[in-house]
C-alpha positions in Angstrom: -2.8 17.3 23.3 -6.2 17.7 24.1 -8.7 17.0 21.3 -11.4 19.5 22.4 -8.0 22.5 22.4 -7.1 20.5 18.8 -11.0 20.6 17.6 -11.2 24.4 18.3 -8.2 25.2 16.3 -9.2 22.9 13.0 -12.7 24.9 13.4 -11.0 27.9 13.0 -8.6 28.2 11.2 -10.6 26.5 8.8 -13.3 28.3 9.3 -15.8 25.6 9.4 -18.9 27.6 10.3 -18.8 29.5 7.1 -19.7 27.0 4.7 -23.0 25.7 4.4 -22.4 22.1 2.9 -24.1 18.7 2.9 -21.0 17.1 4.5 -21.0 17.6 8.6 -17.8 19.7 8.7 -16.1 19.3 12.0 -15.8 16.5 14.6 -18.0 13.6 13.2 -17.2 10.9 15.6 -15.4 11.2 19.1 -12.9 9.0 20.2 -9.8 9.5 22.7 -9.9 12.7 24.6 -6.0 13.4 24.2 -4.6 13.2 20.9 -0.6 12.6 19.5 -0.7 10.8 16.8 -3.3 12.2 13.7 -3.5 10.5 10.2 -4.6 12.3 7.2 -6.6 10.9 4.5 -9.2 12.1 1.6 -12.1 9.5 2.6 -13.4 7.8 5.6 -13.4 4.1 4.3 -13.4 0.9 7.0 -9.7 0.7 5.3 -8.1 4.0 5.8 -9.9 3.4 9.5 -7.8 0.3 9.9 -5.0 1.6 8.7 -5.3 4.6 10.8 -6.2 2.2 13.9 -3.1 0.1 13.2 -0.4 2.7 12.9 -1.6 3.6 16.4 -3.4 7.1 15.3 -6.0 8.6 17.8 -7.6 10.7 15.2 -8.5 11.0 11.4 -8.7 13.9 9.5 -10.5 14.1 6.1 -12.1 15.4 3.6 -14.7 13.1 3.0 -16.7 12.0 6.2 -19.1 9.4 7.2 -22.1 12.0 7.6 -23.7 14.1 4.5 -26.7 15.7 6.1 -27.2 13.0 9.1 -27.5 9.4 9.3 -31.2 8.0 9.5 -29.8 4.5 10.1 -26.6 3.0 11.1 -26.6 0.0 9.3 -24.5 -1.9 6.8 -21.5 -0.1 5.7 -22.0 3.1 8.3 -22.2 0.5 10.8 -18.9 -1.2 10.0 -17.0 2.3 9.9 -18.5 3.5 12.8 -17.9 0.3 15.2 -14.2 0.5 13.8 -13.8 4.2 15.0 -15.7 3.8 18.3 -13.6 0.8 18.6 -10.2 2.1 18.4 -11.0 5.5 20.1 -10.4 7.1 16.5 -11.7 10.5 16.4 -13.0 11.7 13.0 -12.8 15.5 12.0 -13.9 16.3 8.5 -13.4 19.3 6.7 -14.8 19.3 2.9 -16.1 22.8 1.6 -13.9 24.3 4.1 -10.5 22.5 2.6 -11.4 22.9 -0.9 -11.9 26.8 0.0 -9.3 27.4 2.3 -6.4 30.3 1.2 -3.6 28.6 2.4 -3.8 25.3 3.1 -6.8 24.5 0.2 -7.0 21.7 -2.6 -7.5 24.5 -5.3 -4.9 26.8 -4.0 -2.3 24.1 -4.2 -3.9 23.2 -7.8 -2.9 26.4 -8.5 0.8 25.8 -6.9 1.4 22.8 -8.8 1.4 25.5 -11.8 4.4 27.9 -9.9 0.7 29.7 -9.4 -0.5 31.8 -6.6 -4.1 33.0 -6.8 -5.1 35.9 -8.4 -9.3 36.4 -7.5 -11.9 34.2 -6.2 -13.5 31.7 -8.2 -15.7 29.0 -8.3 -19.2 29.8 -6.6 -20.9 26.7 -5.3 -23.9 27.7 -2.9 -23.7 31.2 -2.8 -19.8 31.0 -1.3 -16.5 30.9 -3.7 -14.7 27.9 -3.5 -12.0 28.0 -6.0 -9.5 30.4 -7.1 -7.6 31.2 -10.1 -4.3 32.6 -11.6 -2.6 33.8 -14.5 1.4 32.6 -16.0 3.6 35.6 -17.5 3.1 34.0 -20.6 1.0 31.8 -22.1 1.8 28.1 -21.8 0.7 25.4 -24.0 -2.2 23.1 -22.4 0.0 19.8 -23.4 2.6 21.3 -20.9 0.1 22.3 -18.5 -1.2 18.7 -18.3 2.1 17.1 -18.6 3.0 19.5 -15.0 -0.2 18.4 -13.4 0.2 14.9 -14.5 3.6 14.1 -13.1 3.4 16.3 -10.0 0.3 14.4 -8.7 1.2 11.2 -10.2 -1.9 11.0 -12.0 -3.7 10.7 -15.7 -4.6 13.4 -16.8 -7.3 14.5 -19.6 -6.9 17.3 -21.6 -10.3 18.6 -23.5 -9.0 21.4 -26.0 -12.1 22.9 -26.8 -11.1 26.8 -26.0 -8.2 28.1 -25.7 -4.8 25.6 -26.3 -2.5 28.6 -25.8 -3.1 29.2 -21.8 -2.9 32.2 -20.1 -5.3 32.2 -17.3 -6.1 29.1 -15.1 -9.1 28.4 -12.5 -8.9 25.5 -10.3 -11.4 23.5 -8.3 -10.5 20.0 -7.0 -12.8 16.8 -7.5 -16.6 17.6 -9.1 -15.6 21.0 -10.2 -17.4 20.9 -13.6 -20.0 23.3 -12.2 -17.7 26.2 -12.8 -17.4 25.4 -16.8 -19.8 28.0 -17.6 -18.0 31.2 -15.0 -14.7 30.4 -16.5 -16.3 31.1 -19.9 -18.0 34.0 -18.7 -15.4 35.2 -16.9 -12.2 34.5 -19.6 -10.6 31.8 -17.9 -8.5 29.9 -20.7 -8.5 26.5 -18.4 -10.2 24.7 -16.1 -8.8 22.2 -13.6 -10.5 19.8 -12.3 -11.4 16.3 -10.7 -14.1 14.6 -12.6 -16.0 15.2 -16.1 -19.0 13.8 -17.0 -21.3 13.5 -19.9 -23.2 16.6 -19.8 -20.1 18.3 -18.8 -18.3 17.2 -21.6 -21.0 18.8 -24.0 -21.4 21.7 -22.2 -17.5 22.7 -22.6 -17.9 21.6 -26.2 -20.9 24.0 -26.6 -19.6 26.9 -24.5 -15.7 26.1 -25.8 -13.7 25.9 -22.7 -10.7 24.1 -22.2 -11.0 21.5 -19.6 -8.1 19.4 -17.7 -9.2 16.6 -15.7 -7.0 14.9 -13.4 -8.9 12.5 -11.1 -11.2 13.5 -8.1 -9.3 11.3 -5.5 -5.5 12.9 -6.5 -6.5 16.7 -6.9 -8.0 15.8 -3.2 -4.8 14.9 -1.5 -3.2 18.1 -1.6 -5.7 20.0 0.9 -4.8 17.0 3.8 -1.2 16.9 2.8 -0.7 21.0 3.1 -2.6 20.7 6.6 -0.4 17.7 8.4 2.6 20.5 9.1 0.6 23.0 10.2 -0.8 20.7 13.1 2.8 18.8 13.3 4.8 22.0 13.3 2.3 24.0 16.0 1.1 21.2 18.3 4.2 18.3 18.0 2.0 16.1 16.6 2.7 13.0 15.0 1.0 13.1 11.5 1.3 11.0 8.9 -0.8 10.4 5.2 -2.9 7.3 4.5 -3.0 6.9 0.5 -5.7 5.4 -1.0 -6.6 6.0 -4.9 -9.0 5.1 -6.3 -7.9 5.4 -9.9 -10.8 8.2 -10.1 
């Protein structure tokens, strides 16, 4: 199909526009004007282009672009990505905040989903906008089973801090460097928070507050925004979409 007709339908349904965000959302680089094959992948890396390039893809969508905020010089590493795209007529549309945020198709929705979970409010608020969501189990669940789920489902480590609550009742999810929300979901009663990544100060502040914490890897609770978008562009447009995977181990 077209990738201008494509382009206009990612923007929104997404609903790109909405989310002020360091990472250019949208069409980052522009390659082939007629797209059938699009790979899916969580970052723009000169390996996930190749890869992309050598299953014969004529566009990448991502969550993690090349652009955050504008390039001042294309050099070194932006250089090598972006002579690889321009090269293979790879068009690269990024959508971070907007997949992280997003109701349907959204890493923190489909955190939630892992759980049997479907939201029950808003949560999360990152510049002014909500980002996350959260939900509630009939009963409560123990956190070793909640990380055991989480663990197997996306294939992952996961790190259980049990300083609240170990008896879970209520759950609020935001994928990758979602440690910003530690102090809502004690405000707001939130027996656990899943996320991404945990740092030092993070790990002192949910000490402090107490709030439960489970941490299962920025890269892995990223994939599931991608992967719940390739059918919706597959199934509406016959496209040819497939999933590049590659972990980081963080």
């Amino acid at each position: 199909m077209n990738r201008d007709e494509l382009v206009s339908f990612l923007d929104e349904y997404l609903n790109i526009s909405a989310y002020p965000d360091k990472s250019s959302n949208g069409l980052q680089v522009e390659g082939n004007e007629e797209v059938e094959r699009v790979a899916f992948t969580v970052d723009t890396t000169l390996r996930t282009i190749e890869r992309a390039a050598k299953a014969g893809a004529d566009m990448m969508v991502v969550h993690h672009g090349m652009i955050w905020g504008g390039l001042e010089y294309v050099t070194g590493v932006h250089y090598r990505r972006l002579k690889a795209l321009i090269e293979n007529g790879l068009n690269l549309y990024v959508a971070h905040l907007p997949l992280d945020a997003h109701p349907e198709v959204g890493n923190n929705v489909e955190l939630l989903r892992l759980l049997g979970l479907e939201p029950k409010g808003p949560f999360g608020e990152y510049r002014g906008l909500t980002i996350g969501f959260w939900g509630e189990f009939e009963e409560p669940q123990p956190i070793e089973k909640i990380a055991q789920i989480v663990a197997e489902k996306l294939d992952t480590t996961v790190r259980a801090y049990e300083f609240g609550k170990r008896e879970i009742k209520t759950v609020g999810a935001i994928s990758g460097a979602g440690a910003f929300a530690l102090e809502e979901a004690w405000r707001k009663g939130i027996d656990l928070l899943i996320t991404g990544e945990f740092g030092h100060a993070d790990y002192l502040t949910a000490v402090d507050l107490p709030q439960s914490v489970l941490v299962a890897g920025h890269y892995k609770t990223e994939t599931l925004g991608v992967k719940a978008l390739m059918p919706v562009l597959g199934k509406k447009f016959g496209l040819d979409v497939f999933f590049i995977d590659e972990p980081t181990g963080l």
